[in-house]
C-alpha positions, 0 to 999 in steps of 0.5 A: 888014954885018948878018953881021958885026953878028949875029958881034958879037953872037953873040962878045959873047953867048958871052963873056957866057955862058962863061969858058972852053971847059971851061965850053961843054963842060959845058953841053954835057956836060948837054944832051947827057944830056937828050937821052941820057935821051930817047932811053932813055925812047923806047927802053925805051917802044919795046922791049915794042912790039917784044917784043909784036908779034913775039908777036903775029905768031908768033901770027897765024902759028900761026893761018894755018898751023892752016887750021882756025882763021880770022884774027882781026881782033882779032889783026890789029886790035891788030897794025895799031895797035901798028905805029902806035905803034912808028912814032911811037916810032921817028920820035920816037927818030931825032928826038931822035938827029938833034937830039942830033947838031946840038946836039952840032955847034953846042956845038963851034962855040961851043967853037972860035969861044970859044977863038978869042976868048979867044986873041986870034985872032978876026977 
């Protein structure tokens, strides 16, 4: 009963929202670019990350094969705490991927169960 309650709604909630499926997809469409224009913000943030750590480990690589020089713990320190971040950013990126993915999902389902209503096909 609550489950059909919660369909009602959800149907009448949906018909309220959208006139037709064009319209789900362009709302879609929209928050999908949102979600586009996250994912190149982290990735444009991730990119130097990445580009400064492979500098920075060729570099640590030069020092340990010259055995004259010692490691540098500010080398390693700055190494350690870029990881860090390229960690946060990743964890970010696929963050927002996955919710991209679902949104995308759930805009589909709303599309499909508009056309059903707006056939007369609904159960």
């Amino acid at each position: 009963m609550q489950a059909e309650q919660a369909r009602r709604e959800n149907d009448e909630r949906l018909l309220r929202l959208y006139s037709s499926p064009e319209d789900v997809d362009r709302v879609k469409q929209s928050k999908l670019r949102e979600f586009d224009a996250l994912i190149e913000k982290t990735e444009n943030q991730l990119s130097p990350i990445n580009d400064k750590l492979a500098y920075l480990h060729d570099k640590l690589a030069a020092i340990r094969r010259d055995r004259k020089a010692a490691d540098d713990p500010d080398l390693a320190q700055e190494i350690s705490q870029l990881k860090t971040e390229q960690r946060k950013l990743q964890a970010l990126l696929a963050q927002y991927k996955s919710q991209r993915l679902k949104v995308a999902s759930e805009f589909d389902d709303e599309q499909a169960r508009l056309v059903e209503l707006l056939s007369g096909s609904a159960s």
